[in-house]
mmCIF file of the protein (N, C-alpha, C, O) and its ligand, coordinates in Angstrom:
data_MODEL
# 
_entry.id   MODEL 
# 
loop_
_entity.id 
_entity.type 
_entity.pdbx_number_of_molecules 
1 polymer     1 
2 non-polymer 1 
# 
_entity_poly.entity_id                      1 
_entity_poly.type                           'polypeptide(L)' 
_entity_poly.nstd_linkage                   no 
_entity_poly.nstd_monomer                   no 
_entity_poly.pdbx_seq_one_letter_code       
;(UNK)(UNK)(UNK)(UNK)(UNK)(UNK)(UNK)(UNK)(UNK)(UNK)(UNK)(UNK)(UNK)(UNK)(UNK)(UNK)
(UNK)(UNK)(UNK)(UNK)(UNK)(UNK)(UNK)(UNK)(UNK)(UNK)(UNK)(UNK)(UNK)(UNK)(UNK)(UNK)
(UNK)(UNK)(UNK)(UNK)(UNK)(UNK)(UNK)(UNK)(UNK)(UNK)(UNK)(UNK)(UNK)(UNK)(UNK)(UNK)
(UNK)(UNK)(UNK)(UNK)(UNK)(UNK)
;
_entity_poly.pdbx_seq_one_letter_code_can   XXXXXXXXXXXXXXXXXXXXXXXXXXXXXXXXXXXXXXXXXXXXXXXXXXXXXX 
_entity_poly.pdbx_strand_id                 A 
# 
loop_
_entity_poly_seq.entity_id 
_entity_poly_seq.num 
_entity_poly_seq.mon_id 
_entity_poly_seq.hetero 
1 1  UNK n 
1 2  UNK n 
1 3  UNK n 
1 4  UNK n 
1 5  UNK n 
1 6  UNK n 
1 7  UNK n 
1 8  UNK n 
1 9  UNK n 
1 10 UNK n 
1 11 UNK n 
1 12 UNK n 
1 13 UNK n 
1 14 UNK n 
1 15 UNK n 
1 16 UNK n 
1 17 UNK n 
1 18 UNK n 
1 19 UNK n 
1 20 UNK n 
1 21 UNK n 
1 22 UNK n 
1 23 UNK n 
1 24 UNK n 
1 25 UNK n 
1 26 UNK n 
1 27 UNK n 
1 28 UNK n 
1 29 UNK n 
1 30 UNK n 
1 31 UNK n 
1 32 UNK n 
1 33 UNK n 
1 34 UNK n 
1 35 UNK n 
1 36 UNK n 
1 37 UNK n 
1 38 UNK n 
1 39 UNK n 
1 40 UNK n 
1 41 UNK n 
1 42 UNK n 
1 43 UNK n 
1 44 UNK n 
1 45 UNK n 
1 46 UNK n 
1 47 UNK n 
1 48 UNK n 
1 49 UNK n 
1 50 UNK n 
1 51 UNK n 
1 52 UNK n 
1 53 UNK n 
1 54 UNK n 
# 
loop_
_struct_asym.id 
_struct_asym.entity_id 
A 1 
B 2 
# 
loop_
_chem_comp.id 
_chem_comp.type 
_chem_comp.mon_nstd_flag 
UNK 'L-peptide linking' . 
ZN  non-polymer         . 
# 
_pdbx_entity_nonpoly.entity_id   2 
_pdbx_entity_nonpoly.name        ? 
_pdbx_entity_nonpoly.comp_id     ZN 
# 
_pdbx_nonpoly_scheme.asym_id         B 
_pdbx_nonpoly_scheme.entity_id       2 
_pdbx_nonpoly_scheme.mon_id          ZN 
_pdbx_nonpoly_scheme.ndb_seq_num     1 
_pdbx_nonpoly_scheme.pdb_seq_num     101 
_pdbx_nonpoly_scheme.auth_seq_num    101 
_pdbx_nonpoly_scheme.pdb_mon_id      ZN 
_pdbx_nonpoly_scheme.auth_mon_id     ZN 
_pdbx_nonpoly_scheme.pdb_strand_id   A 
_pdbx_nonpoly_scheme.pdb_ins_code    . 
# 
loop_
_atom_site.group_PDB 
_atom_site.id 
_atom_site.type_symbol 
_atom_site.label_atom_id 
_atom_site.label_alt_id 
_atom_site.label_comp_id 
_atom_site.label_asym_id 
_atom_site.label_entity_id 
_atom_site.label_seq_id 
_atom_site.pdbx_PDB_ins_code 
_atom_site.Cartn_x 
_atom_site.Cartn_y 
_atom_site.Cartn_z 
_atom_site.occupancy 
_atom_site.B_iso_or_equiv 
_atom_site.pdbx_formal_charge 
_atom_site.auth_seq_id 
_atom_site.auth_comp_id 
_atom_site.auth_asym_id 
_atom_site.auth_atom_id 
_atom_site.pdbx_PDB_model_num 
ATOM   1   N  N  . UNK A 1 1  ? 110.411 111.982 101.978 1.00 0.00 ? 1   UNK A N  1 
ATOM   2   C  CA . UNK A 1 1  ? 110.463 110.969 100.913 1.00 0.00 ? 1   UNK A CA 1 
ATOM   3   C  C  . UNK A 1 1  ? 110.228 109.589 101.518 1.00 0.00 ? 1   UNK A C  1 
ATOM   4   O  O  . UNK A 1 1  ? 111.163 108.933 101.978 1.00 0.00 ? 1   UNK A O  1 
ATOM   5   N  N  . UNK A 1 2  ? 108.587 109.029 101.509 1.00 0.00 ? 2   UNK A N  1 
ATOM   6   C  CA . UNK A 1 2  ? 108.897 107.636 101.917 1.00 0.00 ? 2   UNK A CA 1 
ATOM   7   C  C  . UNK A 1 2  ? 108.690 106.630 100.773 1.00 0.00 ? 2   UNK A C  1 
ATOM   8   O  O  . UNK A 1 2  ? 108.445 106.790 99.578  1.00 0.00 ? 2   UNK A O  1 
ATOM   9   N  N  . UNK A 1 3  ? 108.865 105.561 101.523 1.00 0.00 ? 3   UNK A N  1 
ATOM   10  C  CA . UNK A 1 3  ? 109.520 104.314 100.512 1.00 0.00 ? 3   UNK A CA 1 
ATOM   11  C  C  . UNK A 1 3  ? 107.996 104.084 99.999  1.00 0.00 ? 3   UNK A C  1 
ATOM   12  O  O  . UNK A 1 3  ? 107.653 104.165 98.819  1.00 0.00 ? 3   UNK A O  1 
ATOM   13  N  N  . UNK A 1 4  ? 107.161 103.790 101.066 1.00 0.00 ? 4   UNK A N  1 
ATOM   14  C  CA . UNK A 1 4  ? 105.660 103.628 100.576 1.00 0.00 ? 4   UNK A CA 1 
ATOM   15  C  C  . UNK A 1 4  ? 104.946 104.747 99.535  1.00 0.00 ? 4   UNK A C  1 
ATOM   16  O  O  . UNK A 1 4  ? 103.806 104.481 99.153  1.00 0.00 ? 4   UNK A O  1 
ATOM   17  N  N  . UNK A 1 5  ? 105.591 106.005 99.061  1.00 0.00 ? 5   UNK A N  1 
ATOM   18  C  CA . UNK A 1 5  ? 105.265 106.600 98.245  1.00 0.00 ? 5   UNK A CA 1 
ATOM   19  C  C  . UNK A 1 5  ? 105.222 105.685 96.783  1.00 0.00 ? 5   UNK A C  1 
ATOM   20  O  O  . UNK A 1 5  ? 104.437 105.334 95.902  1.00 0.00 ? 5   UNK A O  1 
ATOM   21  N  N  . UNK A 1 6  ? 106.196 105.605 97.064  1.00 0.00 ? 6   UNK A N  1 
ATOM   22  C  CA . UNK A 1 6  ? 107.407 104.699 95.727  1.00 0.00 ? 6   UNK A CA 1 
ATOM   23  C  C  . UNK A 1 6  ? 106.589 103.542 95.800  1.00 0.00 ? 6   UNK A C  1 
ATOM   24  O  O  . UNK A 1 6  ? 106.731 103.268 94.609  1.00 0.00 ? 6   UNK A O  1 
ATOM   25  N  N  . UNK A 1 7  ? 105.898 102.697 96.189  1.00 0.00 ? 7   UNK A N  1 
ATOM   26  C  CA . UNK A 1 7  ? 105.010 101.682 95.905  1.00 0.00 ? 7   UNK A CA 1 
ATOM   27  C  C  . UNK A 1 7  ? 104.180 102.134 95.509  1.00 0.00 ? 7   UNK A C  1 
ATOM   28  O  O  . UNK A 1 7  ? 103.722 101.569 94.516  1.00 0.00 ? 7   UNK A O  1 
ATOM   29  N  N  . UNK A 1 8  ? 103.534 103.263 95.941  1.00 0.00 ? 8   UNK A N  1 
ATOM   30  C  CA . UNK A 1 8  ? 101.954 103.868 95.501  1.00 0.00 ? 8   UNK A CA 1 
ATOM   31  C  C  . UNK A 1 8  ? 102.125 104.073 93.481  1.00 0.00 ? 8   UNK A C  1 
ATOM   32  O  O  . UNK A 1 8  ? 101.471 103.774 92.481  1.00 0.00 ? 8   UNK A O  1 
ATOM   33  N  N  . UNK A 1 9  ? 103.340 104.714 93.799  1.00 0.00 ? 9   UNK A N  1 
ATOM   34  C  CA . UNK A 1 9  ? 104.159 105.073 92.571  1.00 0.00 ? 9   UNK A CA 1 
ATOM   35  C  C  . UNK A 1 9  ? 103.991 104.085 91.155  1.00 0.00 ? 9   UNK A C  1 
ATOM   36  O  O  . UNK A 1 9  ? 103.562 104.323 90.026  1.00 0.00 ? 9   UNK A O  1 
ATOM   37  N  N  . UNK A 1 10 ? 104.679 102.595 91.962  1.00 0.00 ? 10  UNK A N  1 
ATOM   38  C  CA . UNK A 1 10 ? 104.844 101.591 91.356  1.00 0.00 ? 10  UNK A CA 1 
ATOM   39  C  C  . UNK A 1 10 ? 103.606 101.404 90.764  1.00 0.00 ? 10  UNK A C  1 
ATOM   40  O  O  . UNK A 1 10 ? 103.568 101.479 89.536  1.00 0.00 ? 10  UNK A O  1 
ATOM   41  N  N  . UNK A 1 11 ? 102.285 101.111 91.555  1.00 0.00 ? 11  UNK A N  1 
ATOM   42  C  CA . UNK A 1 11 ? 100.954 100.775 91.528  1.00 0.00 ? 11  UNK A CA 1 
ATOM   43  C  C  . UNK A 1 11 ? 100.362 101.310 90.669  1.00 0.00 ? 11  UNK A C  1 
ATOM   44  O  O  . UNK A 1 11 ? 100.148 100.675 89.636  1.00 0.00 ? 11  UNK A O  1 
ATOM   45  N  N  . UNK A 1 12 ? 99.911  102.613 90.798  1.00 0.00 ? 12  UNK A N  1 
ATOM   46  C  CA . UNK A 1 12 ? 99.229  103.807 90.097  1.00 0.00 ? 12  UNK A CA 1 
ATOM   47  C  C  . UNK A 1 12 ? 99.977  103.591 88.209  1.00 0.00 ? 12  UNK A C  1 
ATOM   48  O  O  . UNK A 1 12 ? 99.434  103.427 87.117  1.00 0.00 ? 12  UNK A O  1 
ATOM   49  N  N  . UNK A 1 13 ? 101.069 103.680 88.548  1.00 0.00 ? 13  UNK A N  1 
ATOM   50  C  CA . UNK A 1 13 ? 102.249 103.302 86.684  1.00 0.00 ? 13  UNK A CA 1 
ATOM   51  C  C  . UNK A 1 13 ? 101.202 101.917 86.765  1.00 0.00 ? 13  UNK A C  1 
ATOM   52  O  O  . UNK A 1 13 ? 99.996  102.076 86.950  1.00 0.00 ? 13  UNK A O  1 
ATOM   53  N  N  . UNK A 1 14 ? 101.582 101.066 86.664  1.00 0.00 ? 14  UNK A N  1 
ATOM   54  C  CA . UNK A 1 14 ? 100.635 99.884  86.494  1.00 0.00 ? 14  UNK A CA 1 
ATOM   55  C  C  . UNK A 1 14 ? 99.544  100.095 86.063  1.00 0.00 ? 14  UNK A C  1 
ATOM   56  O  O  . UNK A 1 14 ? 99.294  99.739  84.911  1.00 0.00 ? 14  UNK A O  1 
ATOM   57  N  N  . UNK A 1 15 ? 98.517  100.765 86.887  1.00 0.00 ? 15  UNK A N  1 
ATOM   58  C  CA . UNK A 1 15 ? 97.333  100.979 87.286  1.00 0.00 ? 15  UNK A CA 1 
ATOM   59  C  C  . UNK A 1 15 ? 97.012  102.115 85.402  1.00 0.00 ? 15  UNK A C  1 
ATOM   60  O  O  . UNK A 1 15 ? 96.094  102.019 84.588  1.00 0.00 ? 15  UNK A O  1 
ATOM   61  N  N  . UNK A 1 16 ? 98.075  102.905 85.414  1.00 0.00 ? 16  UNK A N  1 
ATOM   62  C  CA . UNK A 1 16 ? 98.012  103.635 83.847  1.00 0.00 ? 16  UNK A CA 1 
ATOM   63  C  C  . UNK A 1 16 ? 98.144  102.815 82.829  1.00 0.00 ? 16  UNK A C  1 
ATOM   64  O  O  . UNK A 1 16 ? 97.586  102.953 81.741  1.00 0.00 ? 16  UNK A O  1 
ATOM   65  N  N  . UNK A 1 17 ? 98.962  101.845 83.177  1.00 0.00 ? 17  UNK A N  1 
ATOM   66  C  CA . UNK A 1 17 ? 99.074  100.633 82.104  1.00 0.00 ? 17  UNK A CA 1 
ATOM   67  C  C  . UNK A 1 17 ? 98.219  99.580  81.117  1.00 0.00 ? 17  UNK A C  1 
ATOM   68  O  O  . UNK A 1 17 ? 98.499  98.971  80.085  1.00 0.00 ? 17  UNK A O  1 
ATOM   69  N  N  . UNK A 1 18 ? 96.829  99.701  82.116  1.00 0.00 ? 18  UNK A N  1 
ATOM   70  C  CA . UNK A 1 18 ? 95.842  99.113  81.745  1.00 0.00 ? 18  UNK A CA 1 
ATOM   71  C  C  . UNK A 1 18 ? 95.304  99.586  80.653  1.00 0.00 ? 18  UNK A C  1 
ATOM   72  O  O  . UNK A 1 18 ? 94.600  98.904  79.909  1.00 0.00 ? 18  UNK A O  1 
ATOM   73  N  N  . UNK A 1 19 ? 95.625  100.949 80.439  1.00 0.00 ? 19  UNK A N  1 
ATOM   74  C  CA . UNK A 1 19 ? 94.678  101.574 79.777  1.00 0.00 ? 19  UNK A CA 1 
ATOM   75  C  C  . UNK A 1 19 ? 95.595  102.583 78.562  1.00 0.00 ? 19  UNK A C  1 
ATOM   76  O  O  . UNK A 1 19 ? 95.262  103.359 77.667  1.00 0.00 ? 19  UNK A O  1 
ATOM   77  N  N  . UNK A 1 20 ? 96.660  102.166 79.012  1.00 0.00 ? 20  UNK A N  1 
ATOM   78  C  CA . UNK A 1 20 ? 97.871  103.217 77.909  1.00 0.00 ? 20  UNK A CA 1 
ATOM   79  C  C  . UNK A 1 20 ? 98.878  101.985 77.901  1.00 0.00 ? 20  UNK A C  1 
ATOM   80  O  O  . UNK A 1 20 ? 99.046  101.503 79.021  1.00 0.00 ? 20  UNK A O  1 
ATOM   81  N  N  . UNK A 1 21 ? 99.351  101.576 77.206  1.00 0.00 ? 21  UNK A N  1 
ATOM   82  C  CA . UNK A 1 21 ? 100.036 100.155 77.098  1.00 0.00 ? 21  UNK A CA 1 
ATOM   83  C  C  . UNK A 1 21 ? 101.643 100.905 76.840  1.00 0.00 ? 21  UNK A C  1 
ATOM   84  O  O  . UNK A 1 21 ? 102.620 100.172 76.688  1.00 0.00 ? 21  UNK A O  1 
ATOM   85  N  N  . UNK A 1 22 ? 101.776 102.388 76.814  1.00 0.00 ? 22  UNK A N  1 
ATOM   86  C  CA . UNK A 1 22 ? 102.905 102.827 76.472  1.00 0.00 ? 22  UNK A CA 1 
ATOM   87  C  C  . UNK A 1 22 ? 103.461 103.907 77.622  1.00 0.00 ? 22  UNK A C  1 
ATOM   88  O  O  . UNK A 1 22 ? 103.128 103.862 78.806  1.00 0.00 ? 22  UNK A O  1 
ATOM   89  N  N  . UNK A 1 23 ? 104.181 104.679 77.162  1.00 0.00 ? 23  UNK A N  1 
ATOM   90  C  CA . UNK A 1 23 ? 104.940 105.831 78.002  1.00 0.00 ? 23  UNK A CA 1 
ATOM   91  C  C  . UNK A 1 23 ? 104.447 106.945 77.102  1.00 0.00 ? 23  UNK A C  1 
ATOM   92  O  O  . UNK A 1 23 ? 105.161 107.936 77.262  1.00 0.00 ? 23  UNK A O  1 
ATOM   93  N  N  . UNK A 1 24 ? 103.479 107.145 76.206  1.00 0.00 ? 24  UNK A N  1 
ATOM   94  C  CA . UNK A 1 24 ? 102.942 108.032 76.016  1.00 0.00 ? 24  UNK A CA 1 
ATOM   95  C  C  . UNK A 1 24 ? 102.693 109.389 77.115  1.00 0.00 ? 24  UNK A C  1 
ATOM   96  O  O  . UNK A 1 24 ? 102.749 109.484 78.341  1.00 0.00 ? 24  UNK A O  1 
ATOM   97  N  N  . UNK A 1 25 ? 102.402 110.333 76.036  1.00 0.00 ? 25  UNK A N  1 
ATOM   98  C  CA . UNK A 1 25 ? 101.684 111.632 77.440  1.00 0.00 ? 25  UNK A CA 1 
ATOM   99  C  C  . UNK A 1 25 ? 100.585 111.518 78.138  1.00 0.00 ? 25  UNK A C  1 
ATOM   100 O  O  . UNK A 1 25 ? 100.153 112.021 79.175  1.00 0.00 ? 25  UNK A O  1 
ATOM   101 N  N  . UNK A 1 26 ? 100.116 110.548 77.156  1.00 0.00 ? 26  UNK A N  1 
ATOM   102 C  CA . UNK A 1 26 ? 98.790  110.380 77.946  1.00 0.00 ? 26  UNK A CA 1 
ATOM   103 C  C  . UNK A 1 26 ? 98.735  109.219 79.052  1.00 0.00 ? 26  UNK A C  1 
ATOM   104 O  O  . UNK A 1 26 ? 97.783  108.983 79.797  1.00 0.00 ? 26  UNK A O  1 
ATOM   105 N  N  . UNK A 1 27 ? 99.634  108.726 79.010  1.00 0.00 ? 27  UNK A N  1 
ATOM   106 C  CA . UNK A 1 27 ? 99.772  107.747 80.065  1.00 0.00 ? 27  UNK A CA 1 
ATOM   107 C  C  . UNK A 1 27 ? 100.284 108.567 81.144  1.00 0.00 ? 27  UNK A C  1 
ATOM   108 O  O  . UNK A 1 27 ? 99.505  108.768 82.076  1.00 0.00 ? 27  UNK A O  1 
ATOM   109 N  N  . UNK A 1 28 ? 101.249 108.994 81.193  1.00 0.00 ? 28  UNK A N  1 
ATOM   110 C  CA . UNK A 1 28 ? 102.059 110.364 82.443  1.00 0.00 ? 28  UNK A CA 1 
ATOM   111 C  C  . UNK A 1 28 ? 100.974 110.933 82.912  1.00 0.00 ? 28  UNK A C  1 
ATOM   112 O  O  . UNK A 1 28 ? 100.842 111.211 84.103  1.00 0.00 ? 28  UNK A O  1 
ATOM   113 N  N  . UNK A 1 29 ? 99.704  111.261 81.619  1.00 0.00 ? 29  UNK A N  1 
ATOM   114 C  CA . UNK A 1 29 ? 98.821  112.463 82.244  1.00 0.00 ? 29  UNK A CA 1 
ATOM   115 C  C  . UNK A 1 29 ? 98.056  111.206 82.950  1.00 0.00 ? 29  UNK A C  1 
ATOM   116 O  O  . UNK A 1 29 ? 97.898  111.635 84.093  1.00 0.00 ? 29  UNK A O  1 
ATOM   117 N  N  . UNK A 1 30 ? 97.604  110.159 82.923  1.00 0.00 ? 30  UNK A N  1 
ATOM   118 C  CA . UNK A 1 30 ? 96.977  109.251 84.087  1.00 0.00 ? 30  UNK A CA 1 
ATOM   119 C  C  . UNK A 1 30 ? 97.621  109.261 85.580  1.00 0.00 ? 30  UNK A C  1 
ATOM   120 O  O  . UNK A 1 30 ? 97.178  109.270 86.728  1.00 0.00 ? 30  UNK A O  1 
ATOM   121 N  N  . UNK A 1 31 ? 98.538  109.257 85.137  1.00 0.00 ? 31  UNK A N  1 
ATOM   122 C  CA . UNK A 1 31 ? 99.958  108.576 86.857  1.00 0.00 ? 31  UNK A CA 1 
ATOM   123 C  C  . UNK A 1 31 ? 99.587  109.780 87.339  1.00 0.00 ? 31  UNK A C  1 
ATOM   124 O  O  . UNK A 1 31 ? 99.416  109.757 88.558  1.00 0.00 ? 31  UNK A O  1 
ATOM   125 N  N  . UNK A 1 32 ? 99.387  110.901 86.785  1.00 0.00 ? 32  UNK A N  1 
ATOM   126 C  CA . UNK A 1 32 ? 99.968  112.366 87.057  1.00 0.00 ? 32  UNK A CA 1 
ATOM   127 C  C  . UNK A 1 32 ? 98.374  112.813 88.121  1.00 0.00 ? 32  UNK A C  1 
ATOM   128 O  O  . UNK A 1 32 ? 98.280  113.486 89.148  1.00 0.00 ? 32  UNK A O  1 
ATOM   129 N  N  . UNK A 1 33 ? 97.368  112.117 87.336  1.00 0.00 ? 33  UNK A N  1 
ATOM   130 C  CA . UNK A 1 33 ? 95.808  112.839 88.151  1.00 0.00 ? 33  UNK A CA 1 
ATOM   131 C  C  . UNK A 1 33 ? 96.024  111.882 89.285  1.00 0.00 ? 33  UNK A C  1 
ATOM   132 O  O  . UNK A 1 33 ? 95.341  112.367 90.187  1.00 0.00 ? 33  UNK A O  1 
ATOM   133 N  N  . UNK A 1 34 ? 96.617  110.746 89.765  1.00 0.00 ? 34  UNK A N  1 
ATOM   134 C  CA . UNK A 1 34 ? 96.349  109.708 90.411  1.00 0.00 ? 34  UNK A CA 1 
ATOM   135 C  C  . UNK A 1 34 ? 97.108  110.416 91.584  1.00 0.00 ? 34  UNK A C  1 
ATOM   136 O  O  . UNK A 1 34 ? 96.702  110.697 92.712  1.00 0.00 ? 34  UNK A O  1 
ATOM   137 N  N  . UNK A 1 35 ? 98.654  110.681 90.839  1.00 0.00 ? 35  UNK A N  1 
ATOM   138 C  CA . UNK A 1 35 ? 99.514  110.873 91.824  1.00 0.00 ? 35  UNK A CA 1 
ATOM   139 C  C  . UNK A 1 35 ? 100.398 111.821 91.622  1.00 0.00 ? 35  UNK A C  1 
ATOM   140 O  O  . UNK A 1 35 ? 101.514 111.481 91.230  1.00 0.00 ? 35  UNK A O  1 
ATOM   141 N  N  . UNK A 1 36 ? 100.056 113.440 91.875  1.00 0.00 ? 36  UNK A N  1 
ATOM   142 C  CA . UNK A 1 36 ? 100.646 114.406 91.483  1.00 0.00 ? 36  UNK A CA 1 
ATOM   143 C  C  . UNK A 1 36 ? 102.057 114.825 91.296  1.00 0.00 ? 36  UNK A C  1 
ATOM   144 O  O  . UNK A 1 36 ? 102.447 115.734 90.563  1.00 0.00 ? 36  UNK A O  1 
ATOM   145 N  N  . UNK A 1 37 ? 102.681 114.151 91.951  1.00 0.00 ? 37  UNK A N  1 
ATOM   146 C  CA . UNK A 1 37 ? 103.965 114.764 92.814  1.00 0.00 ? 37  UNK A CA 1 
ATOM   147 C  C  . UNK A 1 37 ? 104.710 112.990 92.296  1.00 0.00 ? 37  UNK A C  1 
ATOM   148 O  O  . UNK A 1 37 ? 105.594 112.441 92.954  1.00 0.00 ? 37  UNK A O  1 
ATOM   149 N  N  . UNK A 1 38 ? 104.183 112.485 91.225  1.00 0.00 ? 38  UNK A N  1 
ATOM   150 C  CA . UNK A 1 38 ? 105.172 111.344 90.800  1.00 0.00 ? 38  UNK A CA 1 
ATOM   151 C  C  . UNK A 1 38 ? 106.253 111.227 90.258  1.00 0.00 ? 38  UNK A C  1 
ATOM   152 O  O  . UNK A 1 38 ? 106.892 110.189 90.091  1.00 0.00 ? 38  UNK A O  1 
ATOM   153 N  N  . UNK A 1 39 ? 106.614 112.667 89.842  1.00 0.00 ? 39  UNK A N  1 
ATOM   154 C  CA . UNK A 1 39 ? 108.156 112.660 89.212  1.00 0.00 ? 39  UNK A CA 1 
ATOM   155 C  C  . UNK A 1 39 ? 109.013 112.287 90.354  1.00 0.00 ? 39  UNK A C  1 
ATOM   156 O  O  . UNK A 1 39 ? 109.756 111.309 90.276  1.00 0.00 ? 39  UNK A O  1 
ATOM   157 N  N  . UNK A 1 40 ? 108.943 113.015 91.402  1.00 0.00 ? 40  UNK A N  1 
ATOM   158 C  CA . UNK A 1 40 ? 110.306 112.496 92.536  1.00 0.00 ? 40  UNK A CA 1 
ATOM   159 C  C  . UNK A 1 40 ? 110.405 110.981 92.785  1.00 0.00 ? 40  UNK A C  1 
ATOM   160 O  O  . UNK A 1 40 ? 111.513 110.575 93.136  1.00 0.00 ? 40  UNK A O  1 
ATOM   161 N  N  . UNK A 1 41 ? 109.125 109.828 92.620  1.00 0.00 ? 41  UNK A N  1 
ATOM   162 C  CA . UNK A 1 41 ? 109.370 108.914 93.065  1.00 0.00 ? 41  UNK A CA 1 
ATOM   163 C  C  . UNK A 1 41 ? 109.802 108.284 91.527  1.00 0.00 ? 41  UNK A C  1 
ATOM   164 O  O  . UNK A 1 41 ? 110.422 107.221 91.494  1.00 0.00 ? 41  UNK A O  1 
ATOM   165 N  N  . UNK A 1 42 ? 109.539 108.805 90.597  1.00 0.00 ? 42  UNK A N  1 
ATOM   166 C  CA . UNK A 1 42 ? 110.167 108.426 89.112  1.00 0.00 ? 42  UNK A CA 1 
ATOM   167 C  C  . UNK A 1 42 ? 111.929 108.714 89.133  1.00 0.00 ? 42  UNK A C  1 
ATOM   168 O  O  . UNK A 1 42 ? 112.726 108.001 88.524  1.00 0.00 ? 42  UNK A O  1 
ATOM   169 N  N  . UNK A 1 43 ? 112.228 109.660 89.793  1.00 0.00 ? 43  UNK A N  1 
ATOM   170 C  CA . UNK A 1 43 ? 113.924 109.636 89.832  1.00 0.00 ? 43  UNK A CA 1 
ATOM   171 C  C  . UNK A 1 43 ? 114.364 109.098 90.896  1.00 0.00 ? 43  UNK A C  1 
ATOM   172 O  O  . UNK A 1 43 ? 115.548 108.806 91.062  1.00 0.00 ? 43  UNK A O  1 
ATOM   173 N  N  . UNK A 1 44 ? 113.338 108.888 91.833  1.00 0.00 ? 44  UNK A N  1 
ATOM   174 C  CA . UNK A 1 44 ? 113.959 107.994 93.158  1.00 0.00 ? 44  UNK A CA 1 
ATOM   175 C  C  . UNK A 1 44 ? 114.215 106.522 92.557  1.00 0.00 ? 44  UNK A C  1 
ATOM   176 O  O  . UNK A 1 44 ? 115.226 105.870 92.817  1.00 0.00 ? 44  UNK A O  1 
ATOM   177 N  N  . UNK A 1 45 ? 113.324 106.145 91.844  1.00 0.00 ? 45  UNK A N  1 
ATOM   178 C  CA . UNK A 1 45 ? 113.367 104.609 91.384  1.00 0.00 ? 45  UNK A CA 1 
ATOM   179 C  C  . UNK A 1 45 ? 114.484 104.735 90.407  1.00 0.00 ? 45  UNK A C  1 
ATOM   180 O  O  . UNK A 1 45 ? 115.365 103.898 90.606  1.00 0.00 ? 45  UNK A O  1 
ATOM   181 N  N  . UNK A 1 46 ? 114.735 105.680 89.239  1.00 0.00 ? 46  UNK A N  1 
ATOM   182 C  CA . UNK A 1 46 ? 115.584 105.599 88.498  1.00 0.00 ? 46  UNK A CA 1 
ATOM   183 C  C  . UNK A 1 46 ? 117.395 105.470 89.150  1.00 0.00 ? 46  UNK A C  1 
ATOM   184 O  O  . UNK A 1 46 ? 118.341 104.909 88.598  1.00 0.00 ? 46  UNK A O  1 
ATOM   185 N  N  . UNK A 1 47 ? 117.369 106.271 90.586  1.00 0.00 ? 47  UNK A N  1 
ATOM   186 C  CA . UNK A 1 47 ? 119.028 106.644 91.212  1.00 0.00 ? 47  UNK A CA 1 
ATOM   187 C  C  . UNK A 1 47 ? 118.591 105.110 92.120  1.00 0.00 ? 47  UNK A C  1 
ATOM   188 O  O  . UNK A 1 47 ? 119.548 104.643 92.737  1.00 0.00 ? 47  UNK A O  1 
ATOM   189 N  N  . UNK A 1 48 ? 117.445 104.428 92.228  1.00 0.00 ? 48  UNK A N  1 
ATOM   190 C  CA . UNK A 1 48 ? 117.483 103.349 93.688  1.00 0.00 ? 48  UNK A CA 1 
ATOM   191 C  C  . UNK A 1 48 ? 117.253 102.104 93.116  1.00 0.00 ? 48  UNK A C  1 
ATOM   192 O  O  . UNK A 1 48 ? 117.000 101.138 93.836  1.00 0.00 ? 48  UNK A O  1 
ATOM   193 N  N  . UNK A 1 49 ? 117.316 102.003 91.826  1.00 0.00 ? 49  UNK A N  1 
ATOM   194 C  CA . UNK A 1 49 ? 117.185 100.697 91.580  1.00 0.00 ? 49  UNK A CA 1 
ATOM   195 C  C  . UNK A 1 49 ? 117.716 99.893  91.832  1.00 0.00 ? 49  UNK A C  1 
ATOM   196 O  O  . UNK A 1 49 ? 117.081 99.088  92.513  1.00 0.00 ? 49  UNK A O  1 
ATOM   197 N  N  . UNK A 1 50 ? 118.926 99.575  91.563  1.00 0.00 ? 50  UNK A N  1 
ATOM   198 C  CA . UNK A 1 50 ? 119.819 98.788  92.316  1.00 0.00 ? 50  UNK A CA 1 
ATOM   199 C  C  . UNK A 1 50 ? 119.515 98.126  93.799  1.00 0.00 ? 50  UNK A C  1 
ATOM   200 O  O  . UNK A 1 50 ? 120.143 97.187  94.289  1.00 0.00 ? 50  UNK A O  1 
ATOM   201 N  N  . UNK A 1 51 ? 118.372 98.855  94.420  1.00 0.00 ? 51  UNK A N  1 
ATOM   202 C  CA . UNK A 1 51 ? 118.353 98.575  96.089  1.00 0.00 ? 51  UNK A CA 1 
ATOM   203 C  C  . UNK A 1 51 ? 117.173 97.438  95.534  1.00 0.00 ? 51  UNK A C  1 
ATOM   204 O  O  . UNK A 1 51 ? 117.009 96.417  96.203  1.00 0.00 ? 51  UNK A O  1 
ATOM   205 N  N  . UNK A 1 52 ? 116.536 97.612  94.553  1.00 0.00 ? 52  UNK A N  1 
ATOM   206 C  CA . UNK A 1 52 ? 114.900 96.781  94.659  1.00 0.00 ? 52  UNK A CA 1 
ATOM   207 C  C  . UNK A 1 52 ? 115.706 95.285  93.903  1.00 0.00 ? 52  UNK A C  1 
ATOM   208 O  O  . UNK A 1 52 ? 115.312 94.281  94.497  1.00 0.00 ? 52  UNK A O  1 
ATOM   209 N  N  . UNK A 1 53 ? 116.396 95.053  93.120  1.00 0.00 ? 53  UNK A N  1 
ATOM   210 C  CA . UNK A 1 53 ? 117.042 93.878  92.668  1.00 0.00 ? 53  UNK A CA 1 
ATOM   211 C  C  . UNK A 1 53 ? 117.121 92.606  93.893  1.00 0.00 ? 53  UNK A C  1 
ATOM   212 O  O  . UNK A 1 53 ? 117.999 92.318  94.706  1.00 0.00 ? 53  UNK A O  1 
ATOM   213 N  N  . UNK A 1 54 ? 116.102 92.162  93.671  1.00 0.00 ? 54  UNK A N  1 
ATOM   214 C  CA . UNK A 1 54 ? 116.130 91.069  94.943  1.00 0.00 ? 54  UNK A CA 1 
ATOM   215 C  C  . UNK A 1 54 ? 115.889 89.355  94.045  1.00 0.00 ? 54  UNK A C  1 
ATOM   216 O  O  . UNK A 1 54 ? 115.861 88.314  94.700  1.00 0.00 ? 54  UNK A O  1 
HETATM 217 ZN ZN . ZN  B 2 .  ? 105.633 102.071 82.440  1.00 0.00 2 101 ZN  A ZN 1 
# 
């Protein structure tokens, strides 16, 4: 589990944003071709937030 996943993470969500302005499925299904394996860094951010509060 690295931290730089979790940025790629951050990026790529963004990067779906452009083009899905929501949390739709079809937005997930963007994050999802970009970055397969994005659920773990989706519950990493959800249990680690607290650490990014700067
Ligand atoms: Zn979002």
């Amino acid at each position: 589990m690295s931290p730089i996943r979790v940025i790629d993470y951050v990026v790529i969500h963004e990067l779906a944003h452009l083009e899905e302005r929501n949390h739709s499925k079809k937005c997930w299904n963007k994050v999802k071709i970009m970055l397969p394996d994005y659920e773990q860094y989706k519950e990493w951010l959800k249990e680690n937030k607290h650490l990014l509060d700067i």
